[in-house]
PDB file of N, CA, C and O in Angstrom, chain B, residues numbered from 101:
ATOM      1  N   UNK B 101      56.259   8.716-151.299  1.00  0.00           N
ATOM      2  CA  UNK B 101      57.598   8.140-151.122  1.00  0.00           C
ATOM      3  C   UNK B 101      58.357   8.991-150.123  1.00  0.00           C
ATOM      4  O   UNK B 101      58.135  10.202-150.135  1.00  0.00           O
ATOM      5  N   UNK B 102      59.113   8.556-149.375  1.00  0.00           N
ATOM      6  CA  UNK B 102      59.943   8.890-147.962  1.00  0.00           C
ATOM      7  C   UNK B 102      60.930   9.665-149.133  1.00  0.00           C
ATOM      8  O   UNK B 102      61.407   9.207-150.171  1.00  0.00           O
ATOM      9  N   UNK B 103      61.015  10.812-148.625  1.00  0.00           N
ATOM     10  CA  UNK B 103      62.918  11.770-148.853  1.00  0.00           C
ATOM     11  C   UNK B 103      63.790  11.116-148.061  1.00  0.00           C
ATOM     12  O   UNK B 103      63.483  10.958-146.879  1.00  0.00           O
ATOM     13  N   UNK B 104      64.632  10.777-148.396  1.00  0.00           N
ATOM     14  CA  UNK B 104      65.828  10.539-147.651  1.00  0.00           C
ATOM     15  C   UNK B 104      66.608  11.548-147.270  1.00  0.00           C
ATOM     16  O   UNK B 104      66.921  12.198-148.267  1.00  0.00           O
ATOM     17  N   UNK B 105      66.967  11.888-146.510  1.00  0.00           N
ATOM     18  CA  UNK B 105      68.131  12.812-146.106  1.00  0.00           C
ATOM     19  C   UNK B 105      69.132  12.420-144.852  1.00  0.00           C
ATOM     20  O   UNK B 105      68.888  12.544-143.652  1.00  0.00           O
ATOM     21  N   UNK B 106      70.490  11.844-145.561  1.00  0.00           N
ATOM     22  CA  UNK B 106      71.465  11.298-144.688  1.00  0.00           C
ATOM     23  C   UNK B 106      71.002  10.271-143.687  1.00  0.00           C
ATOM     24  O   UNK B 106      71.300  10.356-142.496  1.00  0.00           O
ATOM     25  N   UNK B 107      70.334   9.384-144.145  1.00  0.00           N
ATOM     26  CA  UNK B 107      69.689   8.125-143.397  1.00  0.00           C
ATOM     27  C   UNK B 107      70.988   6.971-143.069  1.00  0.00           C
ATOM     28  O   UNK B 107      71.944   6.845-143.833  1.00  0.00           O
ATOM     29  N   UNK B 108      70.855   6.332-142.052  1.00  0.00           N
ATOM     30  CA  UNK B 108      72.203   5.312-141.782  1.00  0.00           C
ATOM     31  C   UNK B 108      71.740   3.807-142.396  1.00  0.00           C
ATOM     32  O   UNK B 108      70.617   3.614-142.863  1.00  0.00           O
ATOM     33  N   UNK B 109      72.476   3.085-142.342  1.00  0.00           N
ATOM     34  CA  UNK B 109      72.177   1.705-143.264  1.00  0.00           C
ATOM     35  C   UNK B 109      71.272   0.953-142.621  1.00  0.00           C
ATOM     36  O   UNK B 109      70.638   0.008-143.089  1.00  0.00           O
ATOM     37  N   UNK B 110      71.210   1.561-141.132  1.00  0.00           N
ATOM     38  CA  UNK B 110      70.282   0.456-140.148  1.00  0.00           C
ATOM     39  C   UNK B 110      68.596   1.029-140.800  1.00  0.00           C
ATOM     40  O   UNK B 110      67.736   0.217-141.142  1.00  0.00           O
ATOM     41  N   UNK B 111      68.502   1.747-140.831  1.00  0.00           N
ATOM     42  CA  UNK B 111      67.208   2.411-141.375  1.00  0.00           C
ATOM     43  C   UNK B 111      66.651   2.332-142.451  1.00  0.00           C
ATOM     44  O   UNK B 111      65.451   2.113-142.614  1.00  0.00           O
ATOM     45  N   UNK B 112      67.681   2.545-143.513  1.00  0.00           N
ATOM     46  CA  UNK B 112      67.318   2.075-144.536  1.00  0.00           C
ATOM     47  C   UNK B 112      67.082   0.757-145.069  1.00  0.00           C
ATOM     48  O   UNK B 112      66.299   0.411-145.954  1.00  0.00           O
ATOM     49  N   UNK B 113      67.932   0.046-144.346  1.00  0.00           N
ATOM     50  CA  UNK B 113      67.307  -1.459-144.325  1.00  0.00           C
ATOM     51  C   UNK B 113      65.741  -1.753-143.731  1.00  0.00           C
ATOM     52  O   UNK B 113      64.895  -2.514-144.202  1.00  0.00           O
ATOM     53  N   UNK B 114      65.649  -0.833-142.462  1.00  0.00           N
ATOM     54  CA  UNK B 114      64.236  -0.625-142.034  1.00  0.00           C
ATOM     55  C   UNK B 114      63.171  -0.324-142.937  1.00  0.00           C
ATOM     56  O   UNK B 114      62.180  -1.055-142.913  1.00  0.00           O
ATOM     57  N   UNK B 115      63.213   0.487-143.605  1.00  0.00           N
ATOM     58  CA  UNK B 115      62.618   1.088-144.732  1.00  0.00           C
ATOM     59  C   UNK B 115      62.180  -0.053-145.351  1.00  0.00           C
ATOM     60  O   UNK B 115      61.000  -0.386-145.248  1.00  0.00           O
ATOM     61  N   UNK B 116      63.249  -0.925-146.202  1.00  0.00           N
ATOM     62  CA  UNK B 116      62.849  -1.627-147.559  1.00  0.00           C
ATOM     63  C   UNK B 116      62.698  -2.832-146.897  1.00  0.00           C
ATOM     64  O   UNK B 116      62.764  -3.752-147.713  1.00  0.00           O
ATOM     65  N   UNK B 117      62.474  -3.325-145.456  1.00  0.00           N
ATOM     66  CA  UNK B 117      61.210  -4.192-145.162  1.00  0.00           C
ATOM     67  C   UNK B 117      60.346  -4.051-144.757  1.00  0.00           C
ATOM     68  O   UNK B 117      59.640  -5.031-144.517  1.00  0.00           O
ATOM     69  N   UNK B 118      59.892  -2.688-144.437  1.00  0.00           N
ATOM     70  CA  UNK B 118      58.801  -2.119-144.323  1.00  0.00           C
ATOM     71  C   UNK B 118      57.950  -1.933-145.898  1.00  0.00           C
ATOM     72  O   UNK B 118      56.721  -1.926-145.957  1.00  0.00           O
ATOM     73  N   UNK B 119      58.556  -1.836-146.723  1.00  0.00           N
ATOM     74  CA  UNK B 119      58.055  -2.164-148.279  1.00  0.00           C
ATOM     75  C   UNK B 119      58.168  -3.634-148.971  1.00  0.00           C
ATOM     76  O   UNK B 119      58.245  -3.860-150.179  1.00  0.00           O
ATOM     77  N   UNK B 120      58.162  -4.297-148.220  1.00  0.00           N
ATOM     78  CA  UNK B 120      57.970  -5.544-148.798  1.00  0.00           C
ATOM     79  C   UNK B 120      59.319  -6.518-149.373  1.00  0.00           C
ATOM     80  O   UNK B 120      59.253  -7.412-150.217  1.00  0.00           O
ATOM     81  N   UNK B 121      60.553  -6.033-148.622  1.00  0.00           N
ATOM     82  CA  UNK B 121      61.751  -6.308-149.118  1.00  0.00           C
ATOM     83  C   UNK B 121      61.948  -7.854-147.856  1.00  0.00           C
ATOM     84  O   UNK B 121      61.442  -7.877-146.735  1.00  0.00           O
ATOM     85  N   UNK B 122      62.569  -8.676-148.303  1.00  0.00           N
ATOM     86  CA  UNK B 122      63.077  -9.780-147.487  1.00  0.00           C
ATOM     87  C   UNK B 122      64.885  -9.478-147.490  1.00  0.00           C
ATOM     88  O   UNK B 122      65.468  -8.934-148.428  1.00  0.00           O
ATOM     89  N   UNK B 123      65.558  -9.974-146.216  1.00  0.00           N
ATOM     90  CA  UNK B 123      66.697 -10.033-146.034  1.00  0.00           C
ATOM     91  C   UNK B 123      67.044  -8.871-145.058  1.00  0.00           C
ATOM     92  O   UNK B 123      66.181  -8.332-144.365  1.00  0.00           O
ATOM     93  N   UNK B 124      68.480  -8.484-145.043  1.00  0.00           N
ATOM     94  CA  UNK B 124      69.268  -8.718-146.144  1.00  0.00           C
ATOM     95  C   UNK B 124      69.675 -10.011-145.503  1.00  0.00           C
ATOM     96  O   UNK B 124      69.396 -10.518-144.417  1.00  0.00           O
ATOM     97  N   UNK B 125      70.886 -10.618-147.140  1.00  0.00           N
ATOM     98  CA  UNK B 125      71.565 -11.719-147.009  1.00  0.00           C
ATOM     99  C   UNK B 125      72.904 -11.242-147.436  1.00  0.00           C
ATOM    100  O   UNK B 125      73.056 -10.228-148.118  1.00  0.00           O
ATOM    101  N   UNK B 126      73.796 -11.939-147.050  1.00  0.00           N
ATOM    102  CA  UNK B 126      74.905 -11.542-147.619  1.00  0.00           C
ATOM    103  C   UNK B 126      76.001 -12.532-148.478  1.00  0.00           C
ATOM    104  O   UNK B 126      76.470 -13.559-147.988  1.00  0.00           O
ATOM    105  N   UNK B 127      76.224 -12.193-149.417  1.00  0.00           N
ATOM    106  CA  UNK B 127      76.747 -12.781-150.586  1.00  0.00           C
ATOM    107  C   UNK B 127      78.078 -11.669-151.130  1.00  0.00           C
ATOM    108  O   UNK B 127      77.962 -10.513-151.534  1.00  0.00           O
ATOM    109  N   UNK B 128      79.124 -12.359-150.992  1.00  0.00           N
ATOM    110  CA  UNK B 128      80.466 -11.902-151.233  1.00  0.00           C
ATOM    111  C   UNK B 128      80.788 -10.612-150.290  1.00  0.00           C
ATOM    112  O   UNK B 128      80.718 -10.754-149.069  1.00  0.00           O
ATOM    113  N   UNK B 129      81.186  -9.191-150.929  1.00  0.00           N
ATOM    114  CA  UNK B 129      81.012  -8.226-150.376  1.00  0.00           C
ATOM    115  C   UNK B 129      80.050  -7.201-149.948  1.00  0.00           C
ATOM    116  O   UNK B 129      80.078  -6.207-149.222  1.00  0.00           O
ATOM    117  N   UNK B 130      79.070  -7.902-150.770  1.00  0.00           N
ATOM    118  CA  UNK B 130      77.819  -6.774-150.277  1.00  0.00           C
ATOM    119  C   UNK B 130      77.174  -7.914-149.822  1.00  0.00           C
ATOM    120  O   UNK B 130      77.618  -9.057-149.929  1.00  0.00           O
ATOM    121  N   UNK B 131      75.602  -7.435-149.063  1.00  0.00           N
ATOM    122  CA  UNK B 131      74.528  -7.937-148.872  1.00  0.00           C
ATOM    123  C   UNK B 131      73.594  -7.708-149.716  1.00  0.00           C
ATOM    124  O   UNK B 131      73.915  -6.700-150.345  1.00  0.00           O
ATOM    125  N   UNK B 132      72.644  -8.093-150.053  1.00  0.00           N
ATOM    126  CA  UNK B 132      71.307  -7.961-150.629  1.00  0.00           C
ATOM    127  C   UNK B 132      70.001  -8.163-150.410  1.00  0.00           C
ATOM    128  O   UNK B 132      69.804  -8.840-149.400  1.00  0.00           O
ATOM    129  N   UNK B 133      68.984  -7.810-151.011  1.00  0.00           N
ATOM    130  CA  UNK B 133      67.702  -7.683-150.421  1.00  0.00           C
ATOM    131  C   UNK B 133      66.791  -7.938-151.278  1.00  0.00           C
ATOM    132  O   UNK B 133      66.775  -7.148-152.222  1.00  0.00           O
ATOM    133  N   UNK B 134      65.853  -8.933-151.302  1.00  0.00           N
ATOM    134  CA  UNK B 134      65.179  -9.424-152.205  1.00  0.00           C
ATOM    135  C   UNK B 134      63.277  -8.646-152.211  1.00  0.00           C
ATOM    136  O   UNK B 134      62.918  -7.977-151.242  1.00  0.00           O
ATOM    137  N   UNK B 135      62.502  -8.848-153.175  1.00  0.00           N
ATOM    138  CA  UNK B 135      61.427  -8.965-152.920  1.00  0.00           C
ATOM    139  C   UNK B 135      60.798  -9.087-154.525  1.00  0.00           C
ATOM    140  O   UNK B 135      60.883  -8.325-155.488  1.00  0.00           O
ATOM    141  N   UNK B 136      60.103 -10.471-154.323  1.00  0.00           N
ATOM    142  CA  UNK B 136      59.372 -10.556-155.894  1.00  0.00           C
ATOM    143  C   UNK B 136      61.030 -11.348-156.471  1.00  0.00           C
ATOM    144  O   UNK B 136      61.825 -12.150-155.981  1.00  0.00           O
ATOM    145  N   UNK B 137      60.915 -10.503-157.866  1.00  0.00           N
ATOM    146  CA  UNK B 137      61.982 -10.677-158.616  1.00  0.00           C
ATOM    147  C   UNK B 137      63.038  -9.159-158.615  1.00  0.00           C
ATOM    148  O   UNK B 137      63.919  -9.047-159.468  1.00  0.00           O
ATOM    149  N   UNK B 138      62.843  -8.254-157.737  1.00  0.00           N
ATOM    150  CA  UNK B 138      63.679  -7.130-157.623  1.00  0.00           C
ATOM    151  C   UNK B 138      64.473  -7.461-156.810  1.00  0.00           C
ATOM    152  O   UNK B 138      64.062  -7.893-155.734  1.00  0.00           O
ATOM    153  N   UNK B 139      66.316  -7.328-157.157  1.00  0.00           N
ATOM    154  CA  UNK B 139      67.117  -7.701-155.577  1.00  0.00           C
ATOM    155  C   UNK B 139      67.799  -6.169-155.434  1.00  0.00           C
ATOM    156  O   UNK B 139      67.966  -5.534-156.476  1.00  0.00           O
ATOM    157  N   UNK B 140      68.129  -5.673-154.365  1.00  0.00           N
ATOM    158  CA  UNK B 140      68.914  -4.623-154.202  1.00  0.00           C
ATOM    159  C   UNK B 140      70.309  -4.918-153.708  1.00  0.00           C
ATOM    160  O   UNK B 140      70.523  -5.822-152.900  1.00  0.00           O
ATOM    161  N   UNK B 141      71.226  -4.167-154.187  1.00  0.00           N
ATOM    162  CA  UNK B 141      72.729  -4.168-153.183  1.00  0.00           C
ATOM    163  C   UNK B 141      72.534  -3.463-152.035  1.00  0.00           C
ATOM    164  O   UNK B 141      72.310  -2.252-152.060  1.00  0.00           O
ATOM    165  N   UNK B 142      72.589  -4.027-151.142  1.00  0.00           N
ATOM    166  CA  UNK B 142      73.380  -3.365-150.046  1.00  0.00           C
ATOM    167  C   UNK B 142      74.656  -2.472-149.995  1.00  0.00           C
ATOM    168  O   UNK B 142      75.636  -2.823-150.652  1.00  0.00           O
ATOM    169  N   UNK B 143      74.688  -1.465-149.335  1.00  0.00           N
ATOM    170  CA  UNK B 143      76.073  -0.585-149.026  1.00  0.00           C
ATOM    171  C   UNK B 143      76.814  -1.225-148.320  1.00  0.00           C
ATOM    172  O   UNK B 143      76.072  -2.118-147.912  1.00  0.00           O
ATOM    173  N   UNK B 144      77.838  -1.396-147.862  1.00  0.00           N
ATOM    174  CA  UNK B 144      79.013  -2.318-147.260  1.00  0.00           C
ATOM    175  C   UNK B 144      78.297  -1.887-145.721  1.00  0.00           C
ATOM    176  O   UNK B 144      77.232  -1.274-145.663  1.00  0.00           O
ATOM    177  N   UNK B 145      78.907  -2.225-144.770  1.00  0.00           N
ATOM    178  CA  UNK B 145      79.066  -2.766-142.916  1.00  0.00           C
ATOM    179  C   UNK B 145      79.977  -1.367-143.222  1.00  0.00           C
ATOM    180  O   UNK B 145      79.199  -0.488-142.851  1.00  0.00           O
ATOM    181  N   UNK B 146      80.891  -0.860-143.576  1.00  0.00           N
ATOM    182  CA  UNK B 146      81.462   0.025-143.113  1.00  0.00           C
ATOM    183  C   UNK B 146      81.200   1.787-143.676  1.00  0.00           C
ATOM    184  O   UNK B 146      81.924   2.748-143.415  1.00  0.00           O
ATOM    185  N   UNK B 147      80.124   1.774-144.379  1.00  0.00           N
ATOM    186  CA  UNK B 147      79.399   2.998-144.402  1.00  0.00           C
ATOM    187  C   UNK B 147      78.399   3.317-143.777  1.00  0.00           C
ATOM    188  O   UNK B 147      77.330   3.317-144.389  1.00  0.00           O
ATOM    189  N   UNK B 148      78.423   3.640-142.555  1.00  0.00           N
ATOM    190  CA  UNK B 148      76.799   3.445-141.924  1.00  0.00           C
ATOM    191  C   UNK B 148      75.917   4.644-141.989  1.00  0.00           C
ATOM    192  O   UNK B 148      74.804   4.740-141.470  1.00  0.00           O
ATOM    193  N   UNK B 149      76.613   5.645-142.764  1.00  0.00           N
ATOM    194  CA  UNK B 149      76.328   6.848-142.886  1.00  0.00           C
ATOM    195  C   UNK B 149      75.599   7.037-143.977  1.00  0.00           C
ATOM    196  O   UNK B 149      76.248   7.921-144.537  1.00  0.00           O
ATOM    197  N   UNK B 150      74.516   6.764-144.791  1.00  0.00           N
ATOM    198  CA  UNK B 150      74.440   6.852-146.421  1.00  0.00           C
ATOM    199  C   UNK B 150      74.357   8.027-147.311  1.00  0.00           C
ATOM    200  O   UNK B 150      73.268   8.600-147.293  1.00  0.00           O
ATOM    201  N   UNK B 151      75.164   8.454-147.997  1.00  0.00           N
ATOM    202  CA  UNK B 151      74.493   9.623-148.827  1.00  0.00           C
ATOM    203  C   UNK B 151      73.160   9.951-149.436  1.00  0.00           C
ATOM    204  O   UNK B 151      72.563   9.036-150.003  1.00  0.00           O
ATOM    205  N   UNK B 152      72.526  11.361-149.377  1.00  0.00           N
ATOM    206  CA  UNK B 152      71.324  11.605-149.808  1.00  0.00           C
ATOM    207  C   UNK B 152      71.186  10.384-151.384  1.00  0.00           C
ATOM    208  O   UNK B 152      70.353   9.495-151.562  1.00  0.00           O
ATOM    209  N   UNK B 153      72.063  10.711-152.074  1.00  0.00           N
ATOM    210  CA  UNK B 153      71.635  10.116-153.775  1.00  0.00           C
ATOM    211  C   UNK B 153      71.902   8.661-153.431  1.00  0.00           C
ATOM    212  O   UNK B 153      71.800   8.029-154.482  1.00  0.00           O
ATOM    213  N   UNK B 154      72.157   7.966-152.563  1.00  0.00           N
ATOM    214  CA  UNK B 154      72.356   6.732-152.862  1.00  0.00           C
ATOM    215  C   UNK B 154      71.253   5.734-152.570  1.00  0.00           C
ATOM    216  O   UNK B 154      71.081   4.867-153.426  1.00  0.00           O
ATOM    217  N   UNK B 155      70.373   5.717-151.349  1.00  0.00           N
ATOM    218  CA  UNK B 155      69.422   5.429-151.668  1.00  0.00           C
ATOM    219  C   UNK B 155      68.189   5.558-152.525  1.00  0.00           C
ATOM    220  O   UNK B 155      67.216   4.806-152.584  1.00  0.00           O
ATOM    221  N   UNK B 156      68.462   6.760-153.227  1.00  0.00           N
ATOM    222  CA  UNK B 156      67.702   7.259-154.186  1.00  0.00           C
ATOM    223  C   UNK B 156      68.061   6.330-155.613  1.00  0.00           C
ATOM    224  O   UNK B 156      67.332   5.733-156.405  1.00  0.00           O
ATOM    225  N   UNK B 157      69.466   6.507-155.531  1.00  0.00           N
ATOM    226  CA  UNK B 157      69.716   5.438-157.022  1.00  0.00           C
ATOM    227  C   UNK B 157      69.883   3.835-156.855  1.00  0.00           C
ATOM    228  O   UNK B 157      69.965   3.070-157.816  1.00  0.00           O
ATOM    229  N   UNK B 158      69.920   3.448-155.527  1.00  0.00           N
ATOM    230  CA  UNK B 158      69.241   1.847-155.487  1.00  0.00           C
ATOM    231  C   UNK B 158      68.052   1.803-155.237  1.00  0.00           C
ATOM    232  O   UNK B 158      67.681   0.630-155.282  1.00  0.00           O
ATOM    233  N   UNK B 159      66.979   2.710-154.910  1.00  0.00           N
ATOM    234  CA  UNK B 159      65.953   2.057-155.458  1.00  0.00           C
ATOM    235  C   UNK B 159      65.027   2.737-156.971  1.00  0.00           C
ATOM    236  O   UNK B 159      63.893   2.522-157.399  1.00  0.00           O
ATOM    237  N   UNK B 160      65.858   3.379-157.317  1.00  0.00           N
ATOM    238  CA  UNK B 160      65.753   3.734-159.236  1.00  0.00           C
ATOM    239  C   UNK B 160      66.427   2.348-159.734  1.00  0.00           C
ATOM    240  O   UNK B 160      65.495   1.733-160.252  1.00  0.00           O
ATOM    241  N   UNK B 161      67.342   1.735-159.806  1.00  0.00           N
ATOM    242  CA  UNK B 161      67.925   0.936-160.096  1.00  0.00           C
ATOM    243  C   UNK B 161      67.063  -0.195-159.941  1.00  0.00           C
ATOM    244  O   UNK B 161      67.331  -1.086-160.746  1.00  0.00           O
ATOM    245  N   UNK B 162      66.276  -0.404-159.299  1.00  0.00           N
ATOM    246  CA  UNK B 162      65.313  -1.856-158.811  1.00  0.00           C
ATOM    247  C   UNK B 162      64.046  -1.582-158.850  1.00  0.00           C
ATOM    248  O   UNK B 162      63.124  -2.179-158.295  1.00  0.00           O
ATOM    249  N   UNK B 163      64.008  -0.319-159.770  1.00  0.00           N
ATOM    250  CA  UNK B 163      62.669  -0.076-160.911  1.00  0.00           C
ATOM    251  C   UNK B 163      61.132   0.319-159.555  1.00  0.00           C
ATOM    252  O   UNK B 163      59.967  -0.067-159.458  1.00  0.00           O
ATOM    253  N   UNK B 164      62.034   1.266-158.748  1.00  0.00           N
ATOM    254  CA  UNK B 164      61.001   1.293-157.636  1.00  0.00           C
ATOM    255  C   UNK B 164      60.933   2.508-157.832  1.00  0.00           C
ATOM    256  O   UNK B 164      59.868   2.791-157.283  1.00  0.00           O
ATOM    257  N   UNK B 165      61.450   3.675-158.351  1.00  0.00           N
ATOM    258  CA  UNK B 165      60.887   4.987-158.300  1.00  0.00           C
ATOM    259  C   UNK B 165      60.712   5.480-159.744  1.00  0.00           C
ATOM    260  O   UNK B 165      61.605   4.962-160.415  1.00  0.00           O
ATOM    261  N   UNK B 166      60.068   6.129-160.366  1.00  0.00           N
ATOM    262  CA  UNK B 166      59.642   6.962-161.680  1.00  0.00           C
ATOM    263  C   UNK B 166      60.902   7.425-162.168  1.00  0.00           C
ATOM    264  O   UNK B 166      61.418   8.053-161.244  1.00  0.00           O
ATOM    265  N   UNK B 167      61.607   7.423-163.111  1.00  0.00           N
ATOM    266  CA  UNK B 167      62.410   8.016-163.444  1.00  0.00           C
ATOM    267  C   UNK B 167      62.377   9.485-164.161  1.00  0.00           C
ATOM    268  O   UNK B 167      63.290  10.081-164.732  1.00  0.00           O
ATOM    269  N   UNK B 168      60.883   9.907-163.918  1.00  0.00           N
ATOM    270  CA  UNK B 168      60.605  11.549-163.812  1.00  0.00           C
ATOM    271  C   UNK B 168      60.069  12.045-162.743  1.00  0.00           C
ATOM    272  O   UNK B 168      59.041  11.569-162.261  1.00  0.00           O
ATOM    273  N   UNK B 169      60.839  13.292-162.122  1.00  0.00           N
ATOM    274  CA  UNK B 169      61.129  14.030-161.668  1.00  0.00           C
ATOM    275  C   UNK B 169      59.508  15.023-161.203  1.00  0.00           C
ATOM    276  O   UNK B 169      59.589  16.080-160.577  1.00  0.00           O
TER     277      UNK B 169
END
């Protein structure tokens, strides 16, 4: 699995269709990203900067990483 460290939203979107993710689409304020039956949120258009933990806890959240350490 890729470390993230301070990755921008364009990339990380790169990332999770490079793993099998479709989209994004966008629905209300966020966008989202499908694949299978897992969807992810998107970070807003106006963070393009992402924090280390945040891609880390959307894809814990969408049952894609071990939750041990």
């Amino acid at each position: 699995m890729k470390i993230f460290q301070h990755i921008n939203r364009t990339e990380f979107i790169e990332y999770l269709i490079k793993i099998g993710f479709d989209g994004p689409y966008a629905v209300g304020r966020h966008q989202f990203m499908m694949r299978g039956d897992s969807t992810i949120k998107i970070p807003c258009n106006n963070q393009i900067e992402l924090d280390t933990a945040i891609p880390y806890k959307i894809l814990k959240n969408a049952g894609l990483l071990n939750s041990k350490k």
